[in-house]
N, C-alpha and C positions, 0 to 999 in steps of 0.2 A: 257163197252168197253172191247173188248179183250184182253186176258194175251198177253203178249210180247212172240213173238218167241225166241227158243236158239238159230237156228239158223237162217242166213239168205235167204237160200233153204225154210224154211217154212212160208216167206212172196206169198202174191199169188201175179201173173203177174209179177214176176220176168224170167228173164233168167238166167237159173244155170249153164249155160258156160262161163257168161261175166266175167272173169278176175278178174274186180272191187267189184264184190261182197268179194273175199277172200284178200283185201288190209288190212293194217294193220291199216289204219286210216279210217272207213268206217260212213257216219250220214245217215240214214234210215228216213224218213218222213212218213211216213199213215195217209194222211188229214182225211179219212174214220171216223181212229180210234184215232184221235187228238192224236198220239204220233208221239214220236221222238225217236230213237236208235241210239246205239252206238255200231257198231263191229269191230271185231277184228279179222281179218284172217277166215271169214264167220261165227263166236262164239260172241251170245251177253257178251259183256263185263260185269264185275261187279265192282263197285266204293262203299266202304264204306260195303263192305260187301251184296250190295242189285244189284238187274241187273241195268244195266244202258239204264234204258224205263220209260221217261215223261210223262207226259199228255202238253198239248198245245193248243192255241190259234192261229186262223186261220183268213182272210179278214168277211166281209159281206156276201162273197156270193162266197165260200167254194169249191161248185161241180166243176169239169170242169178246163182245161190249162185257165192260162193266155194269154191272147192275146193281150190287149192292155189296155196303160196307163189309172187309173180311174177302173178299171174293177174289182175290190176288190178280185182280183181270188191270188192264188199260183201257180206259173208252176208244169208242173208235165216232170219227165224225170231225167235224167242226169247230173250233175253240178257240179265246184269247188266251193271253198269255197276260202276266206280269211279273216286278221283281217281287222276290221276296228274300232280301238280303238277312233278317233274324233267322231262318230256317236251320236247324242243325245237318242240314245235306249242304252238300259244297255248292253255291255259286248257285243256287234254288232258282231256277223259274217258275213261278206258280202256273198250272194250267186252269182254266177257271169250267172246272168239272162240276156239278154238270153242266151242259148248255138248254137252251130250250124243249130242243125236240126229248131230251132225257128228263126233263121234268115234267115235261106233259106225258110222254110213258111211262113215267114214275106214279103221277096221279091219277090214270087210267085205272092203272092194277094196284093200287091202294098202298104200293111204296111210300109215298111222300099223302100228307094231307093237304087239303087245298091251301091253309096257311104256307105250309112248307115252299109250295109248287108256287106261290104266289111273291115270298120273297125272295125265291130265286131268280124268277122273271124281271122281280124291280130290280135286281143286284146287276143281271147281265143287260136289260135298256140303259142301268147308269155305267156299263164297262167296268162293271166291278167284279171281282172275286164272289159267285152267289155262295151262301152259307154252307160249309164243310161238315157240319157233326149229323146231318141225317142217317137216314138206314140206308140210302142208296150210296154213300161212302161218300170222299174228301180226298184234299190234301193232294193233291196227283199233282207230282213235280216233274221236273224235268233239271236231273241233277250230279251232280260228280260221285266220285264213289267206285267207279270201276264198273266196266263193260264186259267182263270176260262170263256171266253166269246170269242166269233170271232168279236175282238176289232180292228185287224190290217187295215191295208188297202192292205193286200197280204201277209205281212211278216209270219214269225212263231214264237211264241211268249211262254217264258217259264217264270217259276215261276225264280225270280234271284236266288235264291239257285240252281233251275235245269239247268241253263247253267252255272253257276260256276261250279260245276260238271260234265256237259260235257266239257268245256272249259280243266279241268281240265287232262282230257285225252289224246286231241290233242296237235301236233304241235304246236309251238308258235305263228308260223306265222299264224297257222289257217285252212293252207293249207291242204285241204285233197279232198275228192268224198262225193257228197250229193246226193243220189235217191230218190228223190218224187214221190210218191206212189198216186196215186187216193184216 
């Protein structure tokens, strides 16, 4: 598996204009390379003295966007995060799956109906979690449970010491930008 980048310019298929890359609360994903990051103003963070880059566990079948419920994938793209402390996974970050551009491909190819695609839209302008039980799938966490296998069913899955550690850098609320990476 590859060393972790310093920064976030040296992840590849990135665009080094978008804004989000230099936020001060940033989670980086590389299904590729089953880690997870943590930056900080485009600089991998350091917690406890060592960089802050996991290892992790991914669905059944890894390659490839998510496109719909059942499909053991993880999206790839742009997303917020939040807590979600009820969840039965440890120390739950909710990823707020889908994002836009996946629910206007969702309603292109007759995935979601314009209802669907519409209250998703209002869910992510108010920073909210959009609605989980469609056909295009839900629920994509970002959660404890063990790194060592692609055990999830989508989610991202860390050793619980390693998202107590990332936990421990974010917002309380949870609230930050997550890029999933291929």
């Amino acid at each position: 598996v590859p060393a972790c980048p310093s920064t976030v310019e040296s992840l590849p298929g990135i665009d080094p204009d978008d804004p989000r890359l230099r936020g001060e609360h940033l989670i980086v994903v590389v299904k590729s390379a089953r880690r997870i990051m943590r930056f900080r103003n485009g600089a991998l963070m350091r917690t406890d003295g060592s960089a802050a880059c996991w290892t992790m566990g991914l669905g059944p079948t890894p390659v490839g966007h998510k496109l719909r419920e059942g499909d053991g994938k993880t999206p790839e793209g742009w997303y917020r995060t939040s807590d979600k402390p009820w969840s039965q996974w440890y120390a739950a970050i909710a990823v707020h799956y889908p994002n836009r551009r996946d629910a206007d491909a969702a309603r292109a190819d007759g995935r979601l109906t314009v209802d669907q695609a519409s209250q998703t839209v209002r869910a992510l302008a108010a920073d909210r979690k959009p609605p989980q039980t469609t056909p295009v799938g839900g629920e994509i966490l970002i959660h404890g449970g063990g790194n060592q296998t692609d055990w999830t069913l989508g989610c991202i899955a860390m050793a619980n010491r390693d998202i107590d550690a990332l936990r421990a850098t974010l917002p309380r609320s949870m609230v930050t930008d997550v890029l999933i990476l291929p």
